[in-house]
C-alpha positions in Angstrom: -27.4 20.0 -31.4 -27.0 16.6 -30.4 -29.5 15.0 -27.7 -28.1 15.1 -23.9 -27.4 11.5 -22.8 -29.4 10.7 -20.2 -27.7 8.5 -17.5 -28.2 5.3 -16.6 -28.9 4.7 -19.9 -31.8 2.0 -19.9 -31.0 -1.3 -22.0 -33.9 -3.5 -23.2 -34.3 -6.0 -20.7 -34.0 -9.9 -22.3 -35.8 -12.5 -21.6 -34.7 -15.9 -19.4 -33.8 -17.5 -22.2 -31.4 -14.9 -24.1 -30.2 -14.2 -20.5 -29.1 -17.7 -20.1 -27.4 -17.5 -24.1 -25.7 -14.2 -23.3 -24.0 -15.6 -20.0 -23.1 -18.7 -21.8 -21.4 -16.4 -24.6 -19.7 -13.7 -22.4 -17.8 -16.8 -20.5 -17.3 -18.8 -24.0 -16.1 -15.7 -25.5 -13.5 -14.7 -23.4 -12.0 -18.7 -23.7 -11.8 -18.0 -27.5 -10.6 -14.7 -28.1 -7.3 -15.5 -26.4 -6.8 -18.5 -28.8 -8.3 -17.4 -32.0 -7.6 -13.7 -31.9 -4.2 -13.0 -30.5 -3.1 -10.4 -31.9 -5.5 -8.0 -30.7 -5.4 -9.8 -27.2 -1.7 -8.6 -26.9 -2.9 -5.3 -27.6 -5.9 -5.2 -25.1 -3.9 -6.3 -22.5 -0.2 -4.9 -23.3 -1.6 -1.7 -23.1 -2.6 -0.7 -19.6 1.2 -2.3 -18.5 2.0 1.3 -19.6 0.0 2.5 -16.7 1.8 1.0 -13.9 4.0 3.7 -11.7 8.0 2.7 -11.9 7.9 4.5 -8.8 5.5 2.2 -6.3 7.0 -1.2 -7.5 6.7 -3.1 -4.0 3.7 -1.1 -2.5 1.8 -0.9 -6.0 -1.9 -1.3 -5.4 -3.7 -2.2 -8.3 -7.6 -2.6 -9.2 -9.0 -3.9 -12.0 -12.8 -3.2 -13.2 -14.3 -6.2 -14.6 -11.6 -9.1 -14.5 -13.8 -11.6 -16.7 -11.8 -15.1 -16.6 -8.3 -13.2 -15.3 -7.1 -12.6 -19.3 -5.4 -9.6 -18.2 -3.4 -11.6 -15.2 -1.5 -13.1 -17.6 0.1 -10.5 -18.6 0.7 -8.6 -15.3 3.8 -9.7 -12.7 1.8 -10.0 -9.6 5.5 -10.3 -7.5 5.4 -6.5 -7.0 1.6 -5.4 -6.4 -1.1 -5.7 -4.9 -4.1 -6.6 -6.8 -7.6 -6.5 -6.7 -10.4 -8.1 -9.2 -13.6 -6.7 -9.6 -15.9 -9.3 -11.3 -19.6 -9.1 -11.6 -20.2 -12.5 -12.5 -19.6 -14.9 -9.2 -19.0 -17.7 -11.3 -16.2 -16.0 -13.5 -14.6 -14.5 -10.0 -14.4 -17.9 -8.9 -12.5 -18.8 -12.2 -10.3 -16.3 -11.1 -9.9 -17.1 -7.4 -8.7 -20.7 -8.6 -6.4 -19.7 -11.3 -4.7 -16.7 -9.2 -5.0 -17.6 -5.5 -2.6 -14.9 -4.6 -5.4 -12.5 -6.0 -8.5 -10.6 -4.0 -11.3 -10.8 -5.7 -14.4 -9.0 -5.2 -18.2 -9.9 -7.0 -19.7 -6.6 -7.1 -20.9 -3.7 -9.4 -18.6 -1.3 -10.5 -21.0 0.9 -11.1 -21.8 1.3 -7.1 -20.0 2.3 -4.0 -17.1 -0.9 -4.0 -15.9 -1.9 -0.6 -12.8 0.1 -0.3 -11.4 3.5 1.2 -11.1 6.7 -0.7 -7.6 6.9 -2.2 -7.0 3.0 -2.2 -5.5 2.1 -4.8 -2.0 3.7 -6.6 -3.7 2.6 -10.6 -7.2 1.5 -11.9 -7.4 -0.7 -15.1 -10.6 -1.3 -17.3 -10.2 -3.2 -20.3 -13.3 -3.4 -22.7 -15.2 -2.8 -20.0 -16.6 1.2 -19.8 -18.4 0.0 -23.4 -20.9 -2.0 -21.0 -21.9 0.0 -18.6 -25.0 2.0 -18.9 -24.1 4.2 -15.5 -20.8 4.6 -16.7 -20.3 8.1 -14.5 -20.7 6.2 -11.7 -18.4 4.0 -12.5 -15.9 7.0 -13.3 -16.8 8.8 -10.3 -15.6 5.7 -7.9 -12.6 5.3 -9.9 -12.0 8.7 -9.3 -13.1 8.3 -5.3 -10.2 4.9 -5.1 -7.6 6.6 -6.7 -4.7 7.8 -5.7 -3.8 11.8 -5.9 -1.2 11.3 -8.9 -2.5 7.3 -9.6 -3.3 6.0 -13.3 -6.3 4.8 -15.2 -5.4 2.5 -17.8 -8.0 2.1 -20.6 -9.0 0.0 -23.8 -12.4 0.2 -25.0 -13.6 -0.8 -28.9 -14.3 1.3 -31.9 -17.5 0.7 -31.8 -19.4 2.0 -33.8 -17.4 1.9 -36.5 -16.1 0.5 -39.9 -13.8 -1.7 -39.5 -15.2 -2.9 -36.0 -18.2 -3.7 -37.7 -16.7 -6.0 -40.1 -14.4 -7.7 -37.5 -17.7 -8.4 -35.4 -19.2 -10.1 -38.5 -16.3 -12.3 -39.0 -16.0 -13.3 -35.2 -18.0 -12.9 -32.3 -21.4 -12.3 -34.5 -20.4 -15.6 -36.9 -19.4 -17.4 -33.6 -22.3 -16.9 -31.6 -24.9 -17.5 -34.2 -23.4 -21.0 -35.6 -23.5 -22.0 -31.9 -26.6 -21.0 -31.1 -28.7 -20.7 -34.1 -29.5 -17.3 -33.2 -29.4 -13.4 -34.8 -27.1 -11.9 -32.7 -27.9 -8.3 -33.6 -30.1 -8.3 -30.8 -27.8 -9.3 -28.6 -25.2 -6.2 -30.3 -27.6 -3.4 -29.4 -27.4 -4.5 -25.9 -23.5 -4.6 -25.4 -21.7 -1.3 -26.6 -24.2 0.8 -25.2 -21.0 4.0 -25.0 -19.5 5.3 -28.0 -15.5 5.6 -27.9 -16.5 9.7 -27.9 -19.0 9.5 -24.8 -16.3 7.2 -23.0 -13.3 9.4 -23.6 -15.8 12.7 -22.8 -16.7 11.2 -19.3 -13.3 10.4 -18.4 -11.8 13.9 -19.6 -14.4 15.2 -17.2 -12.6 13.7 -13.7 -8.9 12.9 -15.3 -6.3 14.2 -17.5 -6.1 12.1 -20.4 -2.3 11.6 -20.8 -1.7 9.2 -23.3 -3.9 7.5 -26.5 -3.0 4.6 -28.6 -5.3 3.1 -31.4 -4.8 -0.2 -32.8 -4.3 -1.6 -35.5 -3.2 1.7 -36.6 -1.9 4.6 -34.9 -3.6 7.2 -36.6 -7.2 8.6 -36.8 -9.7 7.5 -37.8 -11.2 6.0 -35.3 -13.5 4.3 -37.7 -10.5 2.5 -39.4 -9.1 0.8 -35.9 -10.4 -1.9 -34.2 -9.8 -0.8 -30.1 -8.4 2.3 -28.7 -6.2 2.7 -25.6 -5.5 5.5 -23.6 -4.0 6.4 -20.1 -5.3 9.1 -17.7 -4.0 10.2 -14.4 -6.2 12.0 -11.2 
């Protein structure tokens, strides 16, 4: 029998230094992966379009978990919504805030109570986020506490672990950051995708009904053989 997780998980704390390395790389890495790897991108972010009701267009309220730089904004028509960023990082929410002044954005945790009444908002979107978070039923039990009776979650997490993630991540973000730092970045790995695609789809099963699933690049198991994996749940 497998070990029981025990949540939050506990991540090795790093020192000022890394800390300063791993903020610089978070923000550099989401400038690049648009330019340099846009096929995937399209998937990440085509994805959780799926998720949004035909049915609210007008009064749509939408929330995202973990905005980064606003990558997904691009890709969303923010005529016919409302929506909300949550952002961790205050400098990265400010990025935001200036590129999409029509936006709210909120710094905060998403892993803690968020400013906002039960039943808020009508669809929830997290993409490559839940892989980060090591009090992720927290997290899923205040999506579940802002959403809607009948509203969507619209997911895309890695393959990770995995086969062909592993080699992707060797040929791109492990080769970037390490020819611009001069750094191992397996360290850094260990610390990232702390929840495997199976404890993430598990925890979210628990509080939703998993409607839809879509792996990428291909659209058939295994798991190990695709690089990200979308799916869509409703409350």
């Amino acid at each position: 029998m497998p070990k029981p997780t025990s949540w939050p998980k506990v991540v090795p704390p790093l020192s000022d230094e890394d800390q300063v390395l791993h903020d610089d790389f978070v923000r550099y890495w989401h400038e690049v992966l648009p330019r340099r790897y846009g096929l995937i991108e399209r998937f990440n972010h085509r994805y959780p379009l799926r998720s949004k009701p035909r049915d609210a267009v007008g009064s749509l309220r939408t929330l995202e978990l973990g905005a980064g730089l606003g990558e997904h904004l691009e890709y969303e028509d923010l005529t016919d919504q409302q929506y909300t960023c949550v952002e961790i990082r205050a400098n990265q929410a400010a990025t935001i805030e200036a590129r999409f002044p029509g936006v709210e954005v909120i710094v905060a945790d998403c892993q803690q109570q968020l400013p906002f009444d039960e039943a808020s908002f009508d669809r929830i979107i997290a993409v490559h986020v839940l892989e980060h978070l090591p009090d992720l039923p927290s997290a899923l039990d205040e999506c579940h506490r802002l959403l809607r009776q009948g509203g969507v979650l619209g997911i895309v997490i890695p393959c990770d672990p995995g086969l062909a993630y592993g080699v992707a991540r060797r040929l791109s973000a492990q080769r970037i950051f390490e020819r611009r730092y001069g750094r191992p970045y397996g360290p850094f790995i260990r610390r990232e995708h702390i929840n495997s695609p199976r404890e993430i789809v598990d925890l979210v099963r628990e509080r939703f009904h998993i409607v839809h699933r879509r792996r990428f690049p291909w659209r058939v198991p295994p798991l190990a053989a695709n690089l990200v994996l979308g799916f869509t749940a409703t409350k």
